[in-house]
BAFI-3210 file (N, C-alpha, C; in Angstrom, 3 decimals, decimal comma, padded with zeros to 6 digits):
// residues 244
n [1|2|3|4|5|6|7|8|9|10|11|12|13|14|15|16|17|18|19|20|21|22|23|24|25|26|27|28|29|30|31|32|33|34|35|36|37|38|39|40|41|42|43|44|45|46|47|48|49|50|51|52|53|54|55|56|57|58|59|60|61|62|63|64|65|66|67|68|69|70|71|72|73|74|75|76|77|78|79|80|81|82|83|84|85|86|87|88|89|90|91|92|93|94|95|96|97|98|99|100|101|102|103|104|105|106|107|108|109|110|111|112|113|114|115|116|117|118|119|120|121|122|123|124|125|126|127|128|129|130|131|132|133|134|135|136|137|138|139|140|141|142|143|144|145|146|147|148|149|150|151|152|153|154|155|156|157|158|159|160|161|162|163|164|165|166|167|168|169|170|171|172|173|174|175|176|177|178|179|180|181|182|183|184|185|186|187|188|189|190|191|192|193|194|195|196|197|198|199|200|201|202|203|204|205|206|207|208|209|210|211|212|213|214|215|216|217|218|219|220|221|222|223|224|225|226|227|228|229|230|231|232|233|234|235|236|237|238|239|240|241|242|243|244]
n.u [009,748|010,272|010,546|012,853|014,609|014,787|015,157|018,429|019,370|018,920|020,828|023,143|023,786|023,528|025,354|025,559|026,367|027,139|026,260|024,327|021,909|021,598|021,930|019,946|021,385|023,263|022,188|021,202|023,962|024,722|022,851|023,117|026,072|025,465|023,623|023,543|023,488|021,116|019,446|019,446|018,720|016,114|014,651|014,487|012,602|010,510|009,471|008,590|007,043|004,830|004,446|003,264|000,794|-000,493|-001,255|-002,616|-004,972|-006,377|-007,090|-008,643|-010,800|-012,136|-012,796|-014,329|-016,053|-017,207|-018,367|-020,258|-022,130|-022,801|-024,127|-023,192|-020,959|-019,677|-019,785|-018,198|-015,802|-015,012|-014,116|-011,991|-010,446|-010,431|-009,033|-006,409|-005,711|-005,209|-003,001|000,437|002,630|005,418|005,886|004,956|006,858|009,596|008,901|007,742|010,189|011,820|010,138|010,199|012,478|015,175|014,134|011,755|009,420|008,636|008,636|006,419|004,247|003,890|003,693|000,744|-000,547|-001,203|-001,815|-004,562|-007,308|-008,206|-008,725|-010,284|-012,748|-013,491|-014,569|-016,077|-018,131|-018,831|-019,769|-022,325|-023,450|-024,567|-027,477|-030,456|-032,773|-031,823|-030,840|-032,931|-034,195|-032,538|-033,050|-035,138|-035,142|-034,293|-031,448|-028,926|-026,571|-024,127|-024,070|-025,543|-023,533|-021,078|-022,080|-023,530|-022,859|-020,162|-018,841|-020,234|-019,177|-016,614|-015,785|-015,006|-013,306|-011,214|-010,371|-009,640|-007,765|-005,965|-005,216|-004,401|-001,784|-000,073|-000,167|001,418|004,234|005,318|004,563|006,588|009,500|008,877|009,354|011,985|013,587|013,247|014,397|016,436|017,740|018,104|017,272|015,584|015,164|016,582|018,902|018,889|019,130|021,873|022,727|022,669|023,903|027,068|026,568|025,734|023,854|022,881|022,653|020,612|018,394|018,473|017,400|014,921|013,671|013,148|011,697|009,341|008,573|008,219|006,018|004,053|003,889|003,154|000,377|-000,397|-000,298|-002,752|-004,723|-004,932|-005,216|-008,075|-009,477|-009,723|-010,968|-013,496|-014,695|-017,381|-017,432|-015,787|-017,382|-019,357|-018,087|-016,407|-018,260|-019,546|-017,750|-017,037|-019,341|-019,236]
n.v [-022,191|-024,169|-022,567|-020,909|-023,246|-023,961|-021,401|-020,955|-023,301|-022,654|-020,309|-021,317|-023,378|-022,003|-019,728|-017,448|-014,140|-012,653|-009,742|-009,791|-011,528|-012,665|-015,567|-017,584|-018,213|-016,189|-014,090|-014,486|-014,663|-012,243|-010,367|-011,549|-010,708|-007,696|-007,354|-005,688|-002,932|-003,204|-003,464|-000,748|000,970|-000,215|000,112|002,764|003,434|001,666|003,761|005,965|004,805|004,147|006,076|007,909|006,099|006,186|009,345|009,178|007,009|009,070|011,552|009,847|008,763|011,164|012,748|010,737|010,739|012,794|013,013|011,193|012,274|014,647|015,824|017,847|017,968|015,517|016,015|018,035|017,244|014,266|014,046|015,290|013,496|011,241|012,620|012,828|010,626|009,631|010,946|011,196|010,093|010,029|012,689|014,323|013,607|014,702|017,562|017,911|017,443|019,489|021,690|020,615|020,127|017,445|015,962|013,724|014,231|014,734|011,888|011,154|012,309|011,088|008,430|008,892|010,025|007,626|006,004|006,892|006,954|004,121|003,658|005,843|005,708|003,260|003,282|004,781|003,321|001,281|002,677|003,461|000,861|-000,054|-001,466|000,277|000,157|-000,919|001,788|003,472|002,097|002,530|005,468|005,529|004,341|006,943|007,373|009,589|011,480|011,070|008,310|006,992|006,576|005,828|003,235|001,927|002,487|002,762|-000,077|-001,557|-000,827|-001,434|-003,892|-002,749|-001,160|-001,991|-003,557|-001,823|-000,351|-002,804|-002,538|-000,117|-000,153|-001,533|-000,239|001,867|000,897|000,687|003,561|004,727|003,539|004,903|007,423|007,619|006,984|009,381|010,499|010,812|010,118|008,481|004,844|001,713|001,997|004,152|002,488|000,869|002,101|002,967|000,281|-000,538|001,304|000,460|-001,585|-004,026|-006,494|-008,216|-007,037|-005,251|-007,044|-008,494|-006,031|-005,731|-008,107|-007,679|-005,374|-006,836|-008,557|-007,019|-005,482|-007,615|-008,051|-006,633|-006,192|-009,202|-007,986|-006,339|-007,994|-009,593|-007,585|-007,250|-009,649|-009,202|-006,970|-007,041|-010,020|-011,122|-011,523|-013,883|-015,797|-017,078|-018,243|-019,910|-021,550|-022,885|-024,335|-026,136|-027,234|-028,620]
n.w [-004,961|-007,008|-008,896|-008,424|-008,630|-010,950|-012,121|-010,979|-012,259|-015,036|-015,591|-014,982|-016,327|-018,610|-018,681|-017,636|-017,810|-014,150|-014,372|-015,477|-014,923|-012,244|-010,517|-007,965|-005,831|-005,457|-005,241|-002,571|-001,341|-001,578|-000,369|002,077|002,603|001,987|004,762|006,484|005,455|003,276|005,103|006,389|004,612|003,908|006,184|005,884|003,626|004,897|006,803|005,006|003,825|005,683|006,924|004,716|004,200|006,340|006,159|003,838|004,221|006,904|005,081|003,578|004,518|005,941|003,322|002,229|004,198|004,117|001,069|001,169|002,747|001,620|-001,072|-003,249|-002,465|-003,278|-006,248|-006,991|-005,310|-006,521|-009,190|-008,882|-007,481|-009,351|-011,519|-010,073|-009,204|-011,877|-012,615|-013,969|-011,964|-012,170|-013,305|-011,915|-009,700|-009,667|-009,664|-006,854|-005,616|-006,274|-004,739|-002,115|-001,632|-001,095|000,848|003,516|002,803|-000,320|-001,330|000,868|000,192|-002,458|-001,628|-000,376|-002,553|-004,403|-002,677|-002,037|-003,357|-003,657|-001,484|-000,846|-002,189|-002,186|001,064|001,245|-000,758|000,924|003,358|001,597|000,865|003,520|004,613|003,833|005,461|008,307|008,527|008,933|010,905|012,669|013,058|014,009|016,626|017,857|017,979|016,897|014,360|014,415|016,441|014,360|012,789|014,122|015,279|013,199|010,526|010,182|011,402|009,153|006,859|007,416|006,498|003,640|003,577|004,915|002,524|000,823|002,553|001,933|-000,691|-000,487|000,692|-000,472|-002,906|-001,543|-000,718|-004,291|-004,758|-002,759|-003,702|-006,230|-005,561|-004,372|-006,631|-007,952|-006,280|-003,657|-000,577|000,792|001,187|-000,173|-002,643|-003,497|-003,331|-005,129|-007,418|-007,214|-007,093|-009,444|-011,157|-010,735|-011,655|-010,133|-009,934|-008,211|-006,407|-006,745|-006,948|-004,844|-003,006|-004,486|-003,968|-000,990|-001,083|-002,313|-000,277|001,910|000,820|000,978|003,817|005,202|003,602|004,677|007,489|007,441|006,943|009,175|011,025|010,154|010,550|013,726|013,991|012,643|013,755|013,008|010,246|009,469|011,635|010,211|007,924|009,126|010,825|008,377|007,117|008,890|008,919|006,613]
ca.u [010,933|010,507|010,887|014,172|015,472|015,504|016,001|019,868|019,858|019,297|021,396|024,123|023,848|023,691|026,828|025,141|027,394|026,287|025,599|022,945|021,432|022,308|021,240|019,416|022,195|024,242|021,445|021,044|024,997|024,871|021,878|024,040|027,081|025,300|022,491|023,218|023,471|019,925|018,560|019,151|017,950|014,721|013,511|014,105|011,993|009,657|009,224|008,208|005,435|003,749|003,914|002,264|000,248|-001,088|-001,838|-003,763|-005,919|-006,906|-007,856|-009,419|-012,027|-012,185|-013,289|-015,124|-017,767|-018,005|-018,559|-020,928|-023,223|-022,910|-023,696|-022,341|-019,101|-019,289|-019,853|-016,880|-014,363|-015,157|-013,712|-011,057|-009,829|-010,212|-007,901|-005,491|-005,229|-004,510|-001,644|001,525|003,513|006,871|006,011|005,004|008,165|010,889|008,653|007,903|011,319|012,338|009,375|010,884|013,905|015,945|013,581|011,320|008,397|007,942|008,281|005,204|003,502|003,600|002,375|-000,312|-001,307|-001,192|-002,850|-005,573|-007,961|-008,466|-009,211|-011,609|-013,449|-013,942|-014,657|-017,682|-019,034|-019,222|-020,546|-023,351|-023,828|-025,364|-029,032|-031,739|-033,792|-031,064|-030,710|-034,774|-034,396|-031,589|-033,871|-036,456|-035,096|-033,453|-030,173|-028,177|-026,586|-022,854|-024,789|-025,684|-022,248|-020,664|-022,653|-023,982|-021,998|-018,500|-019,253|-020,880|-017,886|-014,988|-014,539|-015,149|-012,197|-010,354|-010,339|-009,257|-006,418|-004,827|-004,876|-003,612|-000,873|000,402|000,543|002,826|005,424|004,997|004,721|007,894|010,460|009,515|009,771|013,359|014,447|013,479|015,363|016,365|019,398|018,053|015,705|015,238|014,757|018,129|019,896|018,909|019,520|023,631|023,502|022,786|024,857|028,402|026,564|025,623|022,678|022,572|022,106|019,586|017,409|017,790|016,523|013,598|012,627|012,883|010,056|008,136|008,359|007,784|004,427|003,331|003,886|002,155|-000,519|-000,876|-000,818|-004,003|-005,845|-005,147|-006,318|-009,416|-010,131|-009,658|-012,327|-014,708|-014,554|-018,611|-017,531|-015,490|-017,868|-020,029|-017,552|-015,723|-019,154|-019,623|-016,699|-017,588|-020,711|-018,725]
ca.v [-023,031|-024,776|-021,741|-020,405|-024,355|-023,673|-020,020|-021,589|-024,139|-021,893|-019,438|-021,906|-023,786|-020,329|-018,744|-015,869|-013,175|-012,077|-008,482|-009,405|-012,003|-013,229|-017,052|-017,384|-018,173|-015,386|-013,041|-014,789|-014,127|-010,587|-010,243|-011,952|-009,647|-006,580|-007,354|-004,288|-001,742|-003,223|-002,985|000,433|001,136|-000,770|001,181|004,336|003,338|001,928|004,867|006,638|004,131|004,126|008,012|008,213|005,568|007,005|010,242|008,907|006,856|009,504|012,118|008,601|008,511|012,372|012,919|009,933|010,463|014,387|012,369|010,341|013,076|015,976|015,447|018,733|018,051|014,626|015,771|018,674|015,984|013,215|014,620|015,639|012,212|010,850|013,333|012,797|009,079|009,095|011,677|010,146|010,052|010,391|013,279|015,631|013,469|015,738|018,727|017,473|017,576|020,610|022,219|020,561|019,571|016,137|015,451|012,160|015,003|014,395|010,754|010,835|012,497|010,304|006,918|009,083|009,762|006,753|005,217|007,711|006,779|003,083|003,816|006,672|005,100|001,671|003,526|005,586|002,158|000,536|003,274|003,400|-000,280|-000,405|-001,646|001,241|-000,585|-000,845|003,369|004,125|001,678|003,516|006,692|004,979|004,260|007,989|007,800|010,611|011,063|010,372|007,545|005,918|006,092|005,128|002,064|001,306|002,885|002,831|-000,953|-002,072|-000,197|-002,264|-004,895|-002,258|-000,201|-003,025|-003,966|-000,671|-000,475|-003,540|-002,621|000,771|-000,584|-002,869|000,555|002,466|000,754|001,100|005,121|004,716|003,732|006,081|008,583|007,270|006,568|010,218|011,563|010,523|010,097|006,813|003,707|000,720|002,128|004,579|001,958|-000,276|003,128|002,773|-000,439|-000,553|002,145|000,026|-003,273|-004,932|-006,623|-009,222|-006,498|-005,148|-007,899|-008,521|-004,529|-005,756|-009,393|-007,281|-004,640|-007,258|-009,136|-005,702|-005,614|-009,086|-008,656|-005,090|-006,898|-010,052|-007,804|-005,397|-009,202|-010,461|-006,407|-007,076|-010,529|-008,922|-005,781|-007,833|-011,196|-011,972|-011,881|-014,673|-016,919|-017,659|-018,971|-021,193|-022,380|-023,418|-025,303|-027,246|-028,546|-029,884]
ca.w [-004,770|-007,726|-010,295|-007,975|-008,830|-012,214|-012,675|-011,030|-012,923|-016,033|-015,256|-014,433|-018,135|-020,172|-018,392|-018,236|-016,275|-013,252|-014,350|-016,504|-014,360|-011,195|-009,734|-006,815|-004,360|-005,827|-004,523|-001,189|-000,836|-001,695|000,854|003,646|003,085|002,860|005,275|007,245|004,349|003,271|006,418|006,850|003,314|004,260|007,314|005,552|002,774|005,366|007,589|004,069|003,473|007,193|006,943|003,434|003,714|007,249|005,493|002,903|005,459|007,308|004,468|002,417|006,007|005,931|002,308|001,979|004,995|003,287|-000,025|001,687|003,368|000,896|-002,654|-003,812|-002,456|-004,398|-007,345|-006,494|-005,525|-007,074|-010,366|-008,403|-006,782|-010,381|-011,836|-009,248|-009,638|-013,699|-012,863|-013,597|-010,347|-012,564|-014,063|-010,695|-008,446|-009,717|-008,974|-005,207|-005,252|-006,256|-004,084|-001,013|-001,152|-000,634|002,423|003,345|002,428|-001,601|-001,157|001,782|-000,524|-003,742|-001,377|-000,299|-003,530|-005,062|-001,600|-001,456|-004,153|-003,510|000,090|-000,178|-003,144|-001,370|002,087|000,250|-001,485|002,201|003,842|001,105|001,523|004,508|004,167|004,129|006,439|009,185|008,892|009,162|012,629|014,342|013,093|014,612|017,627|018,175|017,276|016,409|013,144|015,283|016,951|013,533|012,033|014,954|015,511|012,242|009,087|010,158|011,332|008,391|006,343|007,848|005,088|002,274|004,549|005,109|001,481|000,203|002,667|001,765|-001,946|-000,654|001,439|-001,749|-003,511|-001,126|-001,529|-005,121|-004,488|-001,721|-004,328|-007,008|-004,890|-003,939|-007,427|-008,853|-005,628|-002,289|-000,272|001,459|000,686|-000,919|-004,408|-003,863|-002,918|-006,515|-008,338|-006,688|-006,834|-010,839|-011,783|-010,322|-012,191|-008,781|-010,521|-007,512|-005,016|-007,353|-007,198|-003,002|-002,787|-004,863|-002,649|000,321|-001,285|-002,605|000,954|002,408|000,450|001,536|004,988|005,288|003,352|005,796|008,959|007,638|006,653|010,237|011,831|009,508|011,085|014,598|014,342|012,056|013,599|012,770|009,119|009,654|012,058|009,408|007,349|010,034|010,887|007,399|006,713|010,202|008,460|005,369]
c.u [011,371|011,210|012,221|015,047|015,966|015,776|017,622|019,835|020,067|020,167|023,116|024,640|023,882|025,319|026,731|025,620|025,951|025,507|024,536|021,887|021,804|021,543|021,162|020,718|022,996|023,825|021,442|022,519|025,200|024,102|022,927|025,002|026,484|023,938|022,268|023,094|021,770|018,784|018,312|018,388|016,327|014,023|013,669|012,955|010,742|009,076|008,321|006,734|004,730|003,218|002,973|001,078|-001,062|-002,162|-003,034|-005,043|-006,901|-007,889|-008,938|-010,931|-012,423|-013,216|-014,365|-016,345|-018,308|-018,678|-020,595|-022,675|-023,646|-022,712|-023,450|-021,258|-018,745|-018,783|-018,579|-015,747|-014,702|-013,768|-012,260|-009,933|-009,389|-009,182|-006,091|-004,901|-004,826|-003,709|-000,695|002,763|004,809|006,990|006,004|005,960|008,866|009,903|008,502|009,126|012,152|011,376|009,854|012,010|014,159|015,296|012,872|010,131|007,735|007,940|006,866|003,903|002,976|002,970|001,120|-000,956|-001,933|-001,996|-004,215|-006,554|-008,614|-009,290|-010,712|-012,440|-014,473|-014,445|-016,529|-018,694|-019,798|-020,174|-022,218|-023,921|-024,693|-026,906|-030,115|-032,365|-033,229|-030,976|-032,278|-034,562|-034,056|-032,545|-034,644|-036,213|-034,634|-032,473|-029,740|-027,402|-024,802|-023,167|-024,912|-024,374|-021,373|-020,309|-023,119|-023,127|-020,906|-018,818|-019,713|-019,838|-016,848|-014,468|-014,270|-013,412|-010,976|-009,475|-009,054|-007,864|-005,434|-004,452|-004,016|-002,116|000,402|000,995|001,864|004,080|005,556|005,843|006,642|008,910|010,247|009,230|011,582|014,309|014,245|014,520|015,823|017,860|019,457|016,702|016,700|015,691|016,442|018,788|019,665|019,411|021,445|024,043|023,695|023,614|026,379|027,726|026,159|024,105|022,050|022,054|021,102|017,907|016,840|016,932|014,950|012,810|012,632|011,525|009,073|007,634|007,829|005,632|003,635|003,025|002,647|000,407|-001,257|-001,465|-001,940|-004,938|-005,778|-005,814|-007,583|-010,232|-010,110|-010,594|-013,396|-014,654|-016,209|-018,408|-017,246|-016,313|-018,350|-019,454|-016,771|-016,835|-019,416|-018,727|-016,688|-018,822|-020,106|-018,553]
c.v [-023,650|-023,796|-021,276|-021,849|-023,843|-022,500|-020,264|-022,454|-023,480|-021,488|-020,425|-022,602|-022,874|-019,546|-017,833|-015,291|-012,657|-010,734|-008,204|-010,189|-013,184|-014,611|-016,669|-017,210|-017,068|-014,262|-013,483|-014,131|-012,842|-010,481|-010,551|-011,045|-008,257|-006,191|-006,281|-002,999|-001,961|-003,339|-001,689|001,162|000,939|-000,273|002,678|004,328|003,222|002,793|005,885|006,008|004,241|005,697|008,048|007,752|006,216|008,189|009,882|008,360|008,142|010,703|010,770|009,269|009,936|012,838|012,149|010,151|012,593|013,995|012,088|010,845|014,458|015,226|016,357|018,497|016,663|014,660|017,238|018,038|014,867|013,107|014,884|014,753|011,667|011,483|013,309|011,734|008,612|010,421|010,951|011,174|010,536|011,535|014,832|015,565|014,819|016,823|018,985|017,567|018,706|021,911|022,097|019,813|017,909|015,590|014,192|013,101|014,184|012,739|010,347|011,601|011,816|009,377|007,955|009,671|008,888|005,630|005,780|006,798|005,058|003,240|004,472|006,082|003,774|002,479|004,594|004,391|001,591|001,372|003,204|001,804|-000,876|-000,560|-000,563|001,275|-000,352|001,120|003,313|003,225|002,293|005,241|006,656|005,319|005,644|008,189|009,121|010,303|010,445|008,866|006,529|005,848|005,311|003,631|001,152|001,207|002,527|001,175|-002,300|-001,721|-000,899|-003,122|-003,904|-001,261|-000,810|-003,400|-002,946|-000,527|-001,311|-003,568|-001,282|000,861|-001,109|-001,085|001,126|002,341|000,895|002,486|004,985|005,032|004,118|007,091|008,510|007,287|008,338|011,033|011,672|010,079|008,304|005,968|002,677|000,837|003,319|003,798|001,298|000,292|003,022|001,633|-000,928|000,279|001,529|-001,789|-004,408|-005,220|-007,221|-008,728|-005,847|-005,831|-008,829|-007,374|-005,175|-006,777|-008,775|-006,288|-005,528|-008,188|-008,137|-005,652|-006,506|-008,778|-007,601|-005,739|-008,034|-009,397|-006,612|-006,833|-009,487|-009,225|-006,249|-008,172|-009,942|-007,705|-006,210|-009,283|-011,822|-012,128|-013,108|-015,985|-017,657|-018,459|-020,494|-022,070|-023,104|-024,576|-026,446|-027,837|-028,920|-030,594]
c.w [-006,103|-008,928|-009,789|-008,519|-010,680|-012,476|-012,229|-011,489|-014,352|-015,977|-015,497|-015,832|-019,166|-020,175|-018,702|-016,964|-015,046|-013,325|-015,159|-015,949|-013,588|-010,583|-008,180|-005,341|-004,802|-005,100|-003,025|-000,822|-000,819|-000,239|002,143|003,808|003,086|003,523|005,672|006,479|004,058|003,981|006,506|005,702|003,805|005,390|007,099|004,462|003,584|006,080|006,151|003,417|004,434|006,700|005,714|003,448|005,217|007,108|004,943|003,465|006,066|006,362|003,416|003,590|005,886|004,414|002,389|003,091|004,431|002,528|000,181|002,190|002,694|-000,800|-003,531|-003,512|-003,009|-005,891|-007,849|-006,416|-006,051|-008,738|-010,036|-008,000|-008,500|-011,119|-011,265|-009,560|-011,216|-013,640|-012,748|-012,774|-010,937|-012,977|-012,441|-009,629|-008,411|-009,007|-007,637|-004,921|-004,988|-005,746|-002,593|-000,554|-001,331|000,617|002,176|002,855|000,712|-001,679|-000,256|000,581|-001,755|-002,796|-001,070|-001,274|-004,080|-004,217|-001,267|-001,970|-003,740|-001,743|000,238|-001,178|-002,670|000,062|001,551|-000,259|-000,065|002,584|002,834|000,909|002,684|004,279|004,611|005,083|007,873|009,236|009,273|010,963|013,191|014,113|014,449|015,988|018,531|018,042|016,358|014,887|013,568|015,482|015,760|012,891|012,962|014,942|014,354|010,813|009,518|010,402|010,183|007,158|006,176|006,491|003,459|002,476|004,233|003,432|000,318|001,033|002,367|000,617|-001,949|-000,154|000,341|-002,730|-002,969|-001,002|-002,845|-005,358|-003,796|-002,632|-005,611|-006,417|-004,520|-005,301|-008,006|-007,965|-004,484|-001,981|000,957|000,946|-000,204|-002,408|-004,650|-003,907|-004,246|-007,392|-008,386|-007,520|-008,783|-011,726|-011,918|-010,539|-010,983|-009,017|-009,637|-006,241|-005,478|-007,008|-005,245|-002,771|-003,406|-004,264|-001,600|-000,214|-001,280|-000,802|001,741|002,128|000,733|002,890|005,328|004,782|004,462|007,313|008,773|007,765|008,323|011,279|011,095|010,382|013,077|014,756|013,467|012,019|012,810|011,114|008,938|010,375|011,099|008,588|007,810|010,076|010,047|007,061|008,124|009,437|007,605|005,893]
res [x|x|x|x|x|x|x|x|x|x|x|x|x|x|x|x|x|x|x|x|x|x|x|x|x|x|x|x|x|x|x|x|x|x|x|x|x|x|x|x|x|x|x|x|x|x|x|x|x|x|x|x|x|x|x|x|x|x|x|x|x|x|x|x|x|x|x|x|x|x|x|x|x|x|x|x|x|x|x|x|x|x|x|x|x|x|x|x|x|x|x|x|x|x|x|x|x|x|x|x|x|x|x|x|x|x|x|x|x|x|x|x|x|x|x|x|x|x|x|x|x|x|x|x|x|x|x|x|x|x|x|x|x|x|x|x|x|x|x|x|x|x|x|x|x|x|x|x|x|x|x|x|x|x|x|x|x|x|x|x|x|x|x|x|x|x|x|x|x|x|x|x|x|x|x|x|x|x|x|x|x|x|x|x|x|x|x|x|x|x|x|x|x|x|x|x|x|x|x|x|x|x|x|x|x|x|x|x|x|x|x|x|x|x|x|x|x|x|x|x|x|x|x|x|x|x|x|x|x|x|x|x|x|x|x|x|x|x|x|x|x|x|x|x]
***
């Protein structure tokens, strides 16, 4: 609140045009008149992050319990994930592009690049986390090797899971709009590309508080499905702060 007071109050004492930088209410008014243009922008962009980020999820869980149980195919992909993740995204867009077209395709593909790595990385640490001791019991007791992941690994996993999706979540948007800006006919990040070309610095800068709000919220609602399938992480802490 305080830094929006003065970025208009700056702004307002410099007489600095709007097309080089626009004051807060200048952006709120843009936003209001073209709410519905950046609406529709904004659930094409999002539809491109769920899908990607979906993807990536499921091969992150996929790789990572291969990873996990095969240490030839670690030391196979491992190398592989790493390689992947210090490719720059700008450089293989265009080609996603011109592989398939103007579709939502090379965009689902960049977030799930750029969402993979954090996921399956952190989803491999958890799983190997689990205390030694706790595997030799469920041995013990008969448990299957289903049976112990089930019940024990995947379980014991969650916050390392958890952790990794909400840093991968934060990327996909990220991924989303450069996928949009090297080539897309809707989004968020087309629509900043328009709206900068015809100087509309103010609608510029709404496209970008709606991503970054985008990324927050996506963020908040994995933290509140983390506290809902691993509430015992949490007791301990409530309990705690009851004895202060």
């Amino acid at each position: 609140m305080t830094l929006g007071l003065l970025w208009e109050i700056g702004v307002w004492l410099s007489q600095t045009p709007v097309y080089i930088l626009p004051a807060p209410s200048r952006i709120a008014m843009r936003f209001v008149s073209d709410f519905f243009l950046i609406v529709e922008h904004f659930f094409a962009t999002l539809s491109g992050v769920l899908l990607g980020f979906i993807l990536a999820l499921v091969a992150a869980l996929l790789i990572a319990l291969a990873i996990f149980y095969n240490r030839i195919i670690e030391r196979l992909l491992y190398p592989t994930m790493i390689f992947l993740q210090n490719m720059p995204l700008f450089a293989i867009a265009p080609l996603l592009k011109l592989w398939l077209g103007f579709t939502i395709w090379p965009k689902i593909i960049i977030v799930a690049l750029i969402a993979f790595f954090p996921m399956a990385v952190n989803t491999v640490d958890g799983l190997r986390a689990t205390e030694s001791e706790l595997i030799r019991f469920f041995k013990i007791l008969g448990a299957s090797r289903r049976q112990t992941l089930w019940k024990l690994l995947f379980p014991s996993a969650l916050p390392f899971i958890f952790s990794g999706m909400r840093v991968g979540v934060t990327l996909s948007v990220v991924g989303a709009v450069i996928g949009e800006w090297v080539g897309a006919q809707a989004g968020l990040g087309y629509l900043m590309l328009r709206a900068n070309a015809t100087l509309k610095t103010d609608l510029v800068f709404a496209a970008i508080f709606v991503l970054a709000g985008l990324g927050a919220a996506l963020f908040g609602i994995l933290t509140l499905l983390e506290r809902a399938c691993t509430p015992w992480r949490f007791i301990g802490s409530h309990t705690a702060n009851l004895l202060d």
